[in-house]
C-alpha positions in Angstrom: 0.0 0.0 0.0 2.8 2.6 0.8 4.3 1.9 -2.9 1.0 2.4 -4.6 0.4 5.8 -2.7 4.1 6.7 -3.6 3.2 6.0 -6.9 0.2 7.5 -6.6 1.9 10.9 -5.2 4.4 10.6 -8.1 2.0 10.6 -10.6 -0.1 13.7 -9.2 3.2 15.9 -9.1 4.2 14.7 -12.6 0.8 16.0 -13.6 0.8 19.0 -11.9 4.2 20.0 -13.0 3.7 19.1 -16.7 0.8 21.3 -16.3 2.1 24.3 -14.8 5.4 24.5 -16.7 3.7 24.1 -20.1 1.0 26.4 -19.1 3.8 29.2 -18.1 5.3 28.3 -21.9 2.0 28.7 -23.6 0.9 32.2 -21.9 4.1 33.4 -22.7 3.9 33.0 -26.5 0.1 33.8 -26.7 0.7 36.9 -24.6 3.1 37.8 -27.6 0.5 37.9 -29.8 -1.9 39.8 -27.9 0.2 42.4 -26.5 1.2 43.2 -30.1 -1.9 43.2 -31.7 -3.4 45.1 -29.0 -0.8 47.8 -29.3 -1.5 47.7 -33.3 -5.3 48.5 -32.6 -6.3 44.8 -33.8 -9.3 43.6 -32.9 -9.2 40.5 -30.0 -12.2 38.0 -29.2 -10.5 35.5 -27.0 -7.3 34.7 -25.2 -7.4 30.7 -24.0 -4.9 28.7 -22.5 -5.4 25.0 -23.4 -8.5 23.4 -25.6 -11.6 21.9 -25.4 -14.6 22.5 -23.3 -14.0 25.6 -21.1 -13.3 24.7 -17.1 -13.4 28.7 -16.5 -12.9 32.2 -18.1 -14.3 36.2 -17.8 -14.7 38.5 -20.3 -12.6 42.2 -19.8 -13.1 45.5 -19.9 -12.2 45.8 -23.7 -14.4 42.3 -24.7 -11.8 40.0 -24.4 -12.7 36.8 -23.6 -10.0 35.2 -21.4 -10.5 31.2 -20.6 -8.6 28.1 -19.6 -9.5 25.1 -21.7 -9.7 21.5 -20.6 -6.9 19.9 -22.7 -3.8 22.2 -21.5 -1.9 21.1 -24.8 -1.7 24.4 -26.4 -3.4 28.0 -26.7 -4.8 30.3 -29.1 -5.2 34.3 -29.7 -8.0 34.3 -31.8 -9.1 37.7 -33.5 -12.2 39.0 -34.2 -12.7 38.3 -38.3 -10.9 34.6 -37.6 -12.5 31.9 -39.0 -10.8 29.6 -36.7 -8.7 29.7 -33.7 -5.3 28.8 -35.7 -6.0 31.9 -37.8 -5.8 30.6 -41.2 -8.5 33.0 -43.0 -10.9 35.5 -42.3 -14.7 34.8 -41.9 -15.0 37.3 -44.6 -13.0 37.7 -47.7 -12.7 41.8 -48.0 -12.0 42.7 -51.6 -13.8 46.0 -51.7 -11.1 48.9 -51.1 -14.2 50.6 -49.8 -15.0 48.4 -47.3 -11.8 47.3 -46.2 -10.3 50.3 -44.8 -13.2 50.3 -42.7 -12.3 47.2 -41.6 -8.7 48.0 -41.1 -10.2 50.8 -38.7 -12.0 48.6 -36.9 -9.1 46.3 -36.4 -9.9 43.5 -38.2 -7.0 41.5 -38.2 -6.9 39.9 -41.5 -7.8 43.5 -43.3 -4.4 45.0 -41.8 -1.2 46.2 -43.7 1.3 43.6 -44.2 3.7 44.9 -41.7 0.9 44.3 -38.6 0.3 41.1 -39.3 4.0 39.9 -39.4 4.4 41.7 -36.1 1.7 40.1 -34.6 2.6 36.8 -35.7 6.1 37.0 -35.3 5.9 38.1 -31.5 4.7 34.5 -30.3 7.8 32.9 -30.6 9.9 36.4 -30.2 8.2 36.8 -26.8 9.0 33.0 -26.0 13.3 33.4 -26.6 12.6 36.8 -24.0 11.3 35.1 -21.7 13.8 32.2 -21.8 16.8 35.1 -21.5 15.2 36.4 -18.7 14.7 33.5 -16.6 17.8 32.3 -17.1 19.4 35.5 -16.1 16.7 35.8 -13.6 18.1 32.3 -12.3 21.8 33.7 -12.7 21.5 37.2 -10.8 19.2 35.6 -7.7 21.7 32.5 -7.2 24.6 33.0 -8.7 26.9 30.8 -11.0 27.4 27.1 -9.6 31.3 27.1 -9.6 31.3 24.2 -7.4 34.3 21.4 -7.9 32.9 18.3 -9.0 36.1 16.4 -8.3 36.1 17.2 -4.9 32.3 16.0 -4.0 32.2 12.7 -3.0 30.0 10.2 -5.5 27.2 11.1 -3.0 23.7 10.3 -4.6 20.9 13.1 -4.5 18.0 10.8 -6.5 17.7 8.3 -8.8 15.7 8.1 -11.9 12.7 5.8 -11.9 13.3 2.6 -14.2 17.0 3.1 -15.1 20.1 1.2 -14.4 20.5 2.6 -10.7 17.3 1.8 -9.6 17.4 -1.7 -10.9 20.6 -2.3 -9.3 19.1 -0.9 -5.7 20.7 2.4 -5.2 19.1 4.7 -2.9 19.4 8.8 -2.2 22.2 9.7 0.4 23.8 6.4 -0.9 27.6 7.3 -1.0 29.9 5.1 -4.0 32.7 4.6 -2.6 34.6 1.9 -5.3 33.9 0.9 -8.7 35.4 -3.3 -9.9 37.7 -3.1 -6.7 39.0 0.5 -7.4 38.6 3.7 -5.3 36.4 6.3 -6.1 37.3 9.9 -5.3 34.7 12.2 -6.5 31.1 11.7 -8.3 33.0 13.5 -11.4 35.5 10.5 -11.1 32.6 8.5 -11.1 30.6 10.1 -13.7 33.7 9.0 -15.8 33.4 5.6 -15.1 29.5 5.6 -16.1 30.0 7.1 -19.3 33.2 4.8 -20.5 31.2 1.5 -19.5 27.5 0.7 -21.3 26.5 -2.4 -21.3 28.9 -3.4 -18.6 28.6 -5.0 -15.3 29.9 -3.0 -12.4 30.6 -4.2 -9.1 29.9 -1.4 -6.6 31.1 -0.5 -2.9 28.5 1.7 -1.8 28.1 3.5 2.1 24.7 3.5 3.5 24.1 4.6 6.8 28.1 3.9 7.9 27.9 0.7 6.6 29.7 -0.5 3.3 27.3 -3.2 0.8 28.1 -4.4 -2.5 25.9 -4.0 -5.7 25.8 -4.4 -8.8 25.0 -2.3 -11.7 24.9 -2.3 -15.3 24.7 1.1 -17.2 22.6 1.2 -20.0 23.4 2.8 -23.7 22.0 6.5 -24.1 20.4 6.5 -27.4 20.9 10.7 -27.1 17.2 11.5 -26.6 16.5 15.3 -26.4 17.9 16.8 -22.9 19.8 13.9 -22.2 23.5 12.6 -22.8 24.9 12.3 -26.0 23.8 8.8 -27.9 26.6 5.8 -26.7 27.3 7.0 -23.1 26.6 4.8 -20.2 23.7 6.0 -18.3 23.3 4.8 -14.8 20.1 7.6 -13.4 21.5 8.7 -10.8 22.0 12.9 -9.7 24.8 14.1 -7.5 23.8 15.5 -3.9 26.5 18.3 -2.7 25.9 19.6 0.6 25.8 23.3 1.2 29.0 23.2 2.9 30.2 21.8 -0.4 28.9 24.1 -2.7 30.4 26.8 -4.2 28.3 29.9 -5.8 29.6 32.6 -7.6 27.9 36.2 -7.6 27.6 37.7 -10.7 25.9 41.1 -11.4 22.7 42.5 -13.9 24.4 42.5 -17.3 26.5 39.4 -16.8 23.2 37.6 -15.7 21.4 39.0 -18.8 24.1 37.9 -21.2 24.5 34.8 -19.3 20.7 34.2 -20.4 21.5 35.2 -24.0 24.4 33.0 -24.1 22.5 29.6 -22.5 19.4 30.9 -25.2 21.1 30.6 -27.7 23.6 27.8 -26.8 19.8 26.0 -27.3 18.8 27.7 -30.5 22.3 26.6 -32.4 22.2 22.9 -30.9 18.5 22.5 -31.6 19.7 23.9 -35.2 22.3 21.7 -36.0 20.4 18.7 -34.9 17.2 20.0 -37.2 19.3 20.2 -40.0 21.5 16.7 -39.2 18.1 15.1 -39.9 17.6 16.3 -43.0 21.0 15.7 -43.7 20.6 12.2 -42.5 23.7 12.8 -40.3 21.5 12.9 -37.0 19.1 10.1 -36.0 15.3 11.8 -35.2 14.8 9.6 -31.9 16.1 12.5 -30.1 12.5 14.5 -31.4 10.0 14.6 -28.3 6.4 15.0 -28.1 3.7 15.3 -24.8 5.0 12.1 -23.2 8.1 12.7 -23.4 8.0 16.5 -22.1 5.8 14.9 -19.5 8.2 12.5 -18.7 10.5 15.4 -18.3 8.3 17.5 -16.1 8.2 14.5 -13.5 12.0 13.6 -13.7 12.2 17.3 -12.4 9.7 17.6 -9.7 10.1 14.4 -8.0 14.0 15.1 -8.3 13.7 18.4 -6.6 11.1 17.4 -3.8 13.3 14.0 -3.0 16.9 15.3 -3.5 18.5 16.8 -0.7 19.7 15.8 2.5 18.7 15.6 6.3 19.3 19.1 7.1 17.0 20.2 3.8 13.2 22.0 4.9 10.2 21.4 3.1 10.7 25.1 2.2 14.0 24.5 0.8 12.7 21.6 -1.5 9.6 23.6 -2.4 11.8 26.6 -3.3 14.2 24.5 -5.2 11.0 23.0 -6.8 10.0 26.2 -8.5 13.7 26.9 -9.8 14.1 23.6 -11.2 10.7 24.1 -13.4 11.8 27.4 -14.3 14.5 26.2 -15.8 13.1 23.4 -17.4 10.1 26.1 -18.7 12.6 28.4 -19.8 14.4 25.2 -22.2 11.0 24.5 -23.3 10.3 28.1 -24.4 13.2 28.1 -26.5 12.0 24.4 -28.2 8.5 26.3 -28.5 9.9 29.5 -30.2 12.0 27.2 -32.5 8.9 25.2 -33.2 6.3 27.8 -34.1 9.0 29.5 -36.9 9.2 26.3 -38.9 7.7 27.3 -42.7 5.0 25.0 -42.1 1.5 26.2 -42.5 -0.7 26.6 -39.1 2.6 27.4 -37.3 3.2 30.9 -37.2 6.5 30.4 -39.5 3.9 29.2 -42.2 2.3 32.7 -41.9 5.1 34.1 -42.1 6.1 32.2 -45.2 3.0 33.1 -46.8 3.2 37.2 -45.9 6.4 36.6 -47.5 5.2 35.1 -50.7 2.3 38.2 -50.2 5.1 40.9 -50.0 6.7 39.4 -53.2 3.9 39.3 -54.9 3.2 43.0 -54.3 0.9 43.2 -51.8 -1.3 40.0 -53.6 -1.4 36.6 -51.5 -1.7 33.4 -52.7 -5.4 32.4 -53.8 -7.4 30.6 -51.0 -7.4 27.4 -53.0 -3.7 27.4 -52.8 -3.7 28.3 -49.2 -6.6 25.6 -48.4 -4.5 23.0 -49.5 -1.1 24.3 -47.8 -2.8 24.3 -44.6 -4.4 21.0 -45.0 -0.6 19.9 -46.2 0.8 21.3 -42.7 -1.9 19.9 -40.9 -0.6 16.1 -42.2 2.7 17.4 -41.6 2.2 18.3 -37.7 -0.1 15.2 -37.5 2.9 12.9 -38.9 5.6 15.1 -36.7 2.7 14.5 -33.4 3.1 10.3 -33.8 6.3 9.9 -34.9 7.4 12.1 -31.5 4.9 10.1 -29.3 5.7 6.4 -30.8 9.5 8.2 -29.8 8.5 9.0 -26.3 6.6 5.2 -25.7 10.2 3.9 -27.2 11.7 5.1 -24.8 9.4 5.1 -21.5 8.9 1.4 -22.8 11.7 -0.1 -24.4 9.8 -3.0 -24.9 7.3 -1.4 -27.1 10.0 -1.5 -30.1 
């Protein structure tokens, strides 16, 4: 019975924290949207975070109806002349010059200049790299720059990952390694080294538990490099290091080195998320690395139960709590930037495909493509997301159960 309410509890905060973080993500890049359009007079009829049937909302001052939906998946802006939440057309094609400058005064999105709608479009994912510079310089300037030396922490174990090597083998927080195959280990970095050089291979492990010294045995698996993990062919035993305060060394670091800092980890993310996009296509880069809902789920709960469980003796519910809601900030802030990448694909329904097409638009003068044409691009990037949405989700059961394959 304790196990199943473990489990129990372990599921609820994976939930919870899935929820929350991608909520945070999803305001973020809608709130783009809106602000711009409302500072370009356009015309708003609802703001909704998540789909479906609506659990609550209001309606503000300026007719805005702002709701949560019950599939928190997503979010939408939708303007008042939009046929459909994802934008695609106008309930109303304007051709009358007449009649659409009085639309354009009355802020009819689809009836604005060229310029406005790029702006408005391209502020979603704009607004979602800020954010991400700003909580990681947020994270910086509040607690400094973690210059603590990994070779002089003892192999001391914070948590362990559920279903990997280290829990199959028996290893438990606080757990201290003290020798790997009969040879003394130093430091977790030491250690760390030994994980990595040795998948697939049985290690026999000295490991101090409560003053006393048992043996176990462990096997590292083989990393096959999913997204936000190690690289594909290290060892991967599950296991994060503990390091006591008295340990720990923090390094204070001002405003503008906090803020480039931010810039610098934003775009460290950007340029590897680049160069693995294009290795696809190039076929030099496997795609099992490509995540969907379960996987970012997956990720969510790694997080939360790792922060609530890690620790040791000395650590407050506050502290873990606090430590909590900086470890989902960070991982909100890495998701931003996978968001932001996301939405400026040229793929129409993503806001990269409406940029693509006010391109095409600007090219041709001020002329878009016909609706027919643009019917059957959107219906094309529909298939498109739809193939992308299984082929990430058969990639995140793949890996949550190996088995599956």
């Amino acid at each position: 019975m304790p196990e199943l309410l473990q489990s129990i509890q372990s599921l609820l905060i994976t939930l919870a924290s899935f929820v929350v973080v991608l909520s945070v993500v999803v305001f973020v890049h809608e709130f783009g949207h809106f602000q711009v359009a409302r500072w370009r007079g356009v015309a708003i009829d609802t703001f909704s975070i998540g789909f479906g049937k609506t659990l609550f909302g209001w309606r503000d001052k300026k007719g805005v109806q702002w709701k949560i939906g019950a599939l928190p998946l997503g979010g939408y802006v939708k303007f008042a002349d939009d046929a459909d939440a994802m934008s695609t057309a106008p309930r109303e094609k304007i051709e009358d010059p007449a009649i659409l400058a009085e639309a354009r005064k009355k802020g009819l999105f689809h009836a604005q200049p060229l310029s406005t709608r790029s702006m408005v479009v391209a502020a979603g994912p704009i607004t979602n790299f800020i954010f991400s510079i700003f909580a990681f310089a947020t994270l910086a300037f509040a607690f400094g720059r973690d210059a603590t030396p990994m070779d002089q922490v003892p192999a001391r174990i914070a948590s362990v990952t559920a279903d990997s090597a280290a829990q199959r083998a028996g290893l438990q927080p606080n757990d201290i390694v003290r020798s790997v195959n009969g040879a003394d280990v130093s430091s977790f970095s030491a250690f760390q080294t030994i994980i990595i050089a040795s998948p697939n291979q049985q290690l026999s492990l000295q490991v101090e538990r409560n003053g006393s010294l048992i043996p176990i045995t462990a096997t590292p698996t083989l990393s096959t490099g999913q997204a936000g993990g190690p690289p594909a062919g290290r060892g991967v035993l599950g296991v994060l290091p503990l390091v006591l305060k008295s340990e720990r060394v923090i390094e204070r670091i001002g405003v503008i080195e906090s803020i480039a800092l931010g810039a610098s980890n934003t775009w460290a993310i950007v340029a590897q998320t680049g160069s693995y996009i294009g290795g696809v296509f190039t076929g030099r880069e496997s795609g099992n690395q490509i995540a969907g809902p379960l996987g970012i789920i997956n990720v969510s709960g790694q997080v939360a139960n790792g922060a609530l469980s890690g620790g040791d003796a000395d650590t407050t519910l506050g502290d873990r709590l606090s430590f909590l809601a900086l470890s989902l900030l960070n991982l909100a802030a890495v998701l931003s930037v996978a968001v932001g990448i996301v939405n400026l694909l040229p793929i129409p329904i993503l806001d990269g495909g409406h940029l693509l097409f006010y391109a095409i638009e600007g090219v041709r003068g001020g002329k878009p493509l016909p609706p027919s044409a643009q019917e059957w691009a959107y219906r094309a990037g529909f298939a498109v997301m739809a193939s992308l949405f299984l082929f990430a989700t058969w990639n995140d059961i793949t890996r949550l159960f190996p088995g599956a394959q």
